[in-house]
Every structure is written in C-alpha cells, then in structure tokens.
C-alpha positions in Angstrom: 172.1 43.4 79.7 172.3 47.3 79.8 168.7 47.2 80.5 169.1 44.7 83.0 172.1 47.0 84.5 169.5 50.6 84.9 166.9 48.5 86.7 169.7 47.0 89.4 170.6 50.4 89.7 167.1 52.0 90.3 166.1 48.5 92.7 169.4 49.3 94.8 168.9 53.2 95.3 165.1 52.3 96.2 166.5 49.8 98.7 168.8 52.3 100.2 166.1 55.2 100.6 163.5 52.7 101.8 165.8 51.1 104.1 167.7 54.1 105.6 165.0 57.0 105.6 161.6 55.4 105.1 161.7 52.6 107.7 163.4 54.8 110.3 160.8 57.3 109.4 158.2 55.2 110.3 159.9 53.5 113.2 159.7 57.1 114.9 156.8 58.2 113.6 154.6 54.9 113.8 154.4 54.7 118.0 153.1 58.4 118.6 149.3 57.3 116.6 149.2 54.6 119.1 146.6 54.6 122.1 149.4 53.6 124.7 151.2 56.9 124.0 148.7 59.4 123.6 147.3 58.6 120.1 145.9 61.6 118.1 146.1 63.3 121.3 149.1 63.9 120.9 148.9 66.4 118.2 145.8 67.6 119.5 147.5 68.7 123.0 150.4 70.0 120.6 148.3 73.0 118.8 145.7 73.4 122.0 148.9 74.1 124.4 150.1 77.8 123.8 153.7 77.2 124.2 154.3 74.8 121.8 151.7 76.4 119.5 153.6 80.2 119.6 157.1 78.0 119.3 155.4 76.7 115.8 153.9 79.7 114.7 157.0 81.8 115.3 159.1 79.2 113.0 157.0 79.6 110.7 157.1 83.4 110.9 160.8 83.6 111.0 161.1 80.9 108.0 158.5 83.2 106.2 160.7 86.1 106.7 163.7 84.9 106.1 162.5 83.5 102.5 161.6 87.0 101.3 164.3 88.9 102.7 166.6 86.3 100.6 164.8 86.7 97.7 164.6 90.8 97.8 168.3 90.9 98.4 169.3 87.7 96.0 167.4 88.6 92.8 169.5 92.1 92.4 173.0 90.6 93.2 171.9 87.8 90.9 171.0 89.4 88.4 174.0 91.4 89.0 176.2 88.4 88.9 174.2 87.2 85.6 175.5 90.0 83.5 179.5 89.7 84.2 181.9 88.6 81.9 182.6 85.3 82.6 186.0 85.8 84.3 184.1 88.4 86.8 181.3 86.0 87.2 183.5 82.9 88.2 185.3 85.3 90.8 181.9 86.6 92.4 180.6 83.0 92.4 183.7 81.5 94.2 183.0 85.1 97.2 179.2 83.8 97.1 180.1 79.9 97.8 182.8 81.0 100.1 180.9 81.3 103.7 179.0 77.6 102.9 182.3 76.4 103.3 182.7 77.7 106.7 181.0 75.3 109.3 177.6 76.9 110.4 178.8 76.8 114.3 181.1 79.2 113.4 179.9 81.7 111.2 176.8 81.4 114.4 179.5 82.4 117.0 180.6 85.3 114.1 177.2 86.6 114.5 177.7 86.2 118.3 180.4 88.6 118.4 178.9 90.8 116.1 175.6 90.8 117.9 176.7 90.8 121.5 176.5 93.7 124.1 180.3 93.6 123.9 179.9 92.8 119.9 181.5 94.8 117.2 178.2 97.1 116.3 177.5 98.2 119.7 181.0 98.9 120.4 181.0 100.8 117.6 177.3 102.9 117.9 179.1 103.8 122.0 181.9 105.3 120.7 180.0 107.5 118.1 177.9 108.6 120.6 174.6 107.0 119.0 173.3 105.3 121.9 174.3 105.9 125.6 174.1 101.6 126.7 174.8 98.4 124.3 171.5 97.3 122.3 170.2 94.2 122.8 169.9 92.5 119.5 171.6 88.7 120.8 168.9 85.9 121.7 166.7 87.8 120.0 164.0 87.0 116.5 166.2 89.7 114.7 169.7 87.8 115.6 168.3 84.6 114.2 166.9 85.9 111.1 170.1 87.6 110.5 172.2 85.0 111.0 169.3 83.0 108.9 169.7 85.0 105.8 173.8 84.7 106.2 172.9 81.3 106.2 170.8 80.6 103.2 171.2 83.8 101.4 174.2 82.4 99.3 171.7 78.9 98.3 169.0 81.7 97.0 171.6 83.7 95.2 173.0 80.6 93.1 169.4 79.3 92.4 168.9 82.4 90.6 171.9 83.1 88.6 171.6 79.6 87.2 167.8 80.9 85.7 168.8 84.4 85.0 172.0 84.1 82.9 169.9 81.8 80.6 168.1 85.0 79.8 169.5 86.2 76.0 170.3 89.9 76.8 168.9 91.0 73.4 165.3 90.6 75.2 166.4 93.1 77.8 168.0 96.1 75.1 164.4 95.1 73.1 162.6 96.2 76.0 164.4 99.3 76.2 164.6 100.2 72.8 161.1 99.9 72.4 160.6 102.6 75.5 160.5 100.6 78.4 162.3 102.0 81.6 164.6 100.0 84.3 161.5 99.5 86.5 159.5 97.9 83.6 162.2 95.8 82.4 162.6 94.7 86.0 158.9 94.4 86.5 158.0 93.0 83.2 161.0 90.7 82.2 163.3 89.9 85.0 160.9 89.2 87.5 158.3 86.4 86.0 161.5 84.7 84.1 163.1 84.8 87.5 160.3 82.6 89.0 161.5 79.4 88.5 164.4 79.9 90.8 162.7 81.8 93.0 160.4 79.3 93.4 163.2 76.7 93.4 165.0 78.9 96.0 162.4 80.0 98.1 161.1 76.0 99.0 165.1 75.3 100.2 165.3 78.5 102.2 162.1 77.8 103.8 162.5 74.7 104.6 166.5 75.2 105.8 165.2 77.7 107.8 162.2 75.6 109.4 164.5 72.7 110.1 167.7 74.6 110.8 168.6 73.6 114.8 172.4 75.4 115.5 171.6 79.0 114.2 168.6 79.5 116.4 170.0 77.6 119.3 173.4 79.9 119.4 171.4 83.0 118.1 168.4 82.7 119.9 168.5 80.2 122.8 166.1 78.9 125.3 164.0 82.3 124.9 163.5 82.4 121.2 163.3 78.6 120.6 162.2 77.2 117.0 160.9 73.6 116.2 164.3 72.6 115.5 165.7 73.4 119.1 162.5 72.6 120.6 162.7 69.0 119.3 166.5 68.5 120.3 165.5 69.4 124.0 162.9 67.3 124.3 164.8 64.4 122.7 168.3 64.5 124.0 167.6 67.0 127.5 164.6 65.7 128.8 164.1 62.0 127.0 161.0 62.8 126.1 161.0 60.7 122.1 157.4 60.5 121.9 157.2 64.0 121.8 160.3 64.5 119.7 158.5 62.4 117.2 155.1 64.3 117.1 157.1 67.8 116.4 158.7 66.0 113.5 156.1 65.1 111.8 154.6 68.6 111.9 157.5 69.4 110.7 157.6 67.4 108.1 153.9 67.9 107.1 154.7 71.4 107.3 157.6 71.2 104.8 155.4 69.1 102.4 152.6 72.0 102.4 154.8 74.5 101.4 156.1 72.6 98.8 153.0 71.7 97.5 151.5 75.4 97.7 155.0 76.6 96.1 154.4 74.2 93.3 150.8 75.5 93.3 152.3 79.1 93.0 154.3 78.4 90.3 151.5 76.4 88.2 149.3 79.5 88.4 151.9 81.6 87.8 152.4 79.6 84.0 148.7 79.4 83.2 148.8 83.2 84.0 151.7 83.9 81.3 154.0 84.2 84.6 152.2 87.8 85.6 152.4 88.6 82.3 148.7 87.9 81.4 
C-alpha cells in the first residue's frame, strides 16, 4: 500500500509538470518549425539579422559577466560567513537574505536613483568637485550589470556557504602549520572544495541573469535591450508570438548548454583531483 502510495505520488507530480510546462512548452514552441510560419527560417533570419544577433550576444556577455563578478565577490564573504560563530553567522545570513525579500521592481528603481543624472553618486562626485556635469551610468550595460549582481549576488553567496562551512577547519590550520601561506590555502584548499557551489551558483546566476526581464528593462531600456525584454516587446507591444516563441527557445537551448558545459566543467574538474592534480 505504501508502495502503491510513492508511485501515485510520482504519477501525479509527472502529470502536473507534463501538463502545465511541457504541453504549454510545446504549444508555443511547436508552430514556429512549421512551413506556414517561416519554418527553420525562422531561426535562420534570427542569427543572420544583426540586431537581434548583437541583442543575443550582449545577454550572453552581460550574463557572462555578471556570473564572475558574483563569484569573485561571493566566495570571500562566504567564506567569511563560513567561519562565524553560529550566532554571527545566523545574523549575517538573515542581512544576506534580506534584499530577496524586497520585490525586484523596487530594489530596480533603488538603482534608478542611485544611478540617475540626478542619482545619489553623481550628486555626490558634483559637490566634491570630481566631475564638472552628472555621468551617465543609467540605461547603460554597467547599470544592468550592477543592478544584476544586487540581484543574484545574495543566491551565489548562500550556494557557497552551504559548501564551505562543511569544510573541518583543522584542514585549513594543517595547511598552515605545514608552511603554507593565505594565498596557498586560498589557492590550494578553498578554491577546488568551493567548486561545487560555484558550479551550483554560477548555472542559477547565469541563467537568472539570461532570463531576468524587469532589471534590464528599468536599468537599461529600449537602448540596451536583453532577450528577456526583447521577447516581452515583441509578444505583448507588437503581437508578434511567432517570434516571441523562436527567442525562447534559444533561450532555452541556451540555458541547457550552459548547464551541460557547467556540468562538463565540473566533471573535469573531479577526474583532475579538482585542480589539485
């Protein structure tokens, strides 16, 4: 009977993602491979046409970016975090968690004021006598990739405290009583055991950031569009679903290769002793 009970379970949670993600999926999806609406053309036209082609190109540049920048400034503060008492940790953790509850239109608008001609840090750089008129750093790749790593920076920083503080700290005083410095401890230790969760980390920043719509929209608008916005215009401003459809399958086939080359990465990185080797 318990038996009987796990397989109802798995047969209704199939039925749900079949029926509410796959068959939507392919309702969307299906009509841009036929001839009466442009077929394989359609993706064709998509990479041969330069606009679209630099719109794709710079999400993915801006994703890429984003990623690292996450990970160079996660990986210290989480290892940071990692090595508080547990009192000290919980408080840090609740400050890390704190902006994801904040709706993202908001902490975007944040960024707006911060960013602006009129924002905080230009207000601020005129009155010191730094620069002589406001920078412009709104609707810009730098606004967006800012207001990116705000975003997702707190999703890469929790990915890699739950890795790190299963590290015993006896391995890192061994490593230094045996000679080695910071940098080598850092190099040799709490890099490759970090790899897991930056691996974990860097496939939901990427793909967060490739498939993020209100950021870039409020951060970078009509002149620095991603896929995300790019798909929402053509879908809801112009009506245009066929196309809608063929960006998000690219986008989807684009989040599915770099999973599968992360996972790649990461299998390397074992057979290698994680850069150990």
């Amino acid at each position: 009977m318990k038996k009987l009970a796990h397989y109802f379970i798995l047969l209704f949670g199939i039925f749900i993602f079949v029926f509410f993600l796959i068959i939507p999926l392919i309702q969307s999806i299906f009509p841009t491979f036929l001839p009466v609406n442009g077929g394989f053309e359609n993706y064709s036209q998509f990479f041969k046409d330069d606009f679209y082609r630099g719109i794709f190109i710079r999400t993915l540049r801006i994703s890429a970016i984003v990623t690292v920048l996450c990970f160079v400034l996660g990986l210290p503060t989480a290892y940071f975090v990692a090595g508080l008492s547990k009192s000290k940790k919980s408080l840090l953790m609740a400050a890390i968690l704190f902006p994801l509850l904040t709706n993202s239109v908001i902490r975007s608008f944040a960024w707006i004021n911060i960013l602006g001609r009129n924002g905080v840090i230009n207000n601020f750089l005129l009155q010191i006598g730094l620069i002589n008129q406001p920078l412009t750093m709104l609707y810009t790749e730098f606004s967006i990739i800012v207001g990116s790593i705000y975003l997702f920076l707190p999703t890469m920083i929790l990915t890699l405290v739950g890795v790190l503080e299963t590290i015993e700290g006896e391995i890192f005083e061994a490593a230094q009583t045996l000679g080695a410095s910071s940098f080598t401890v850092f190099r040799k230790i709490i890099l490759p055991l970090s790899i897991p969760g930056a691996i974990v980390g860097s496939i939901l920043v990427f793909t967060g950031t490739l498939t993020a719509y209100t950021t870039p929209q409020l951060l970078g608008g009509n002149q620095r569009m991603m896929m995300a916005t790019f798909l929402y215009q053509r879908a809801t401003t112009l009506g245009d679903w066929n196309s809608a459809s063929v960006i998000a399958l690219i986008l989807i086939i684009s989040t599915v290769i770099v999973m599968k080359l992360m996972d790649l990465f990461a299998a390397k990185l074992d057979k290698r002793g994680a850069l150990n080797a």
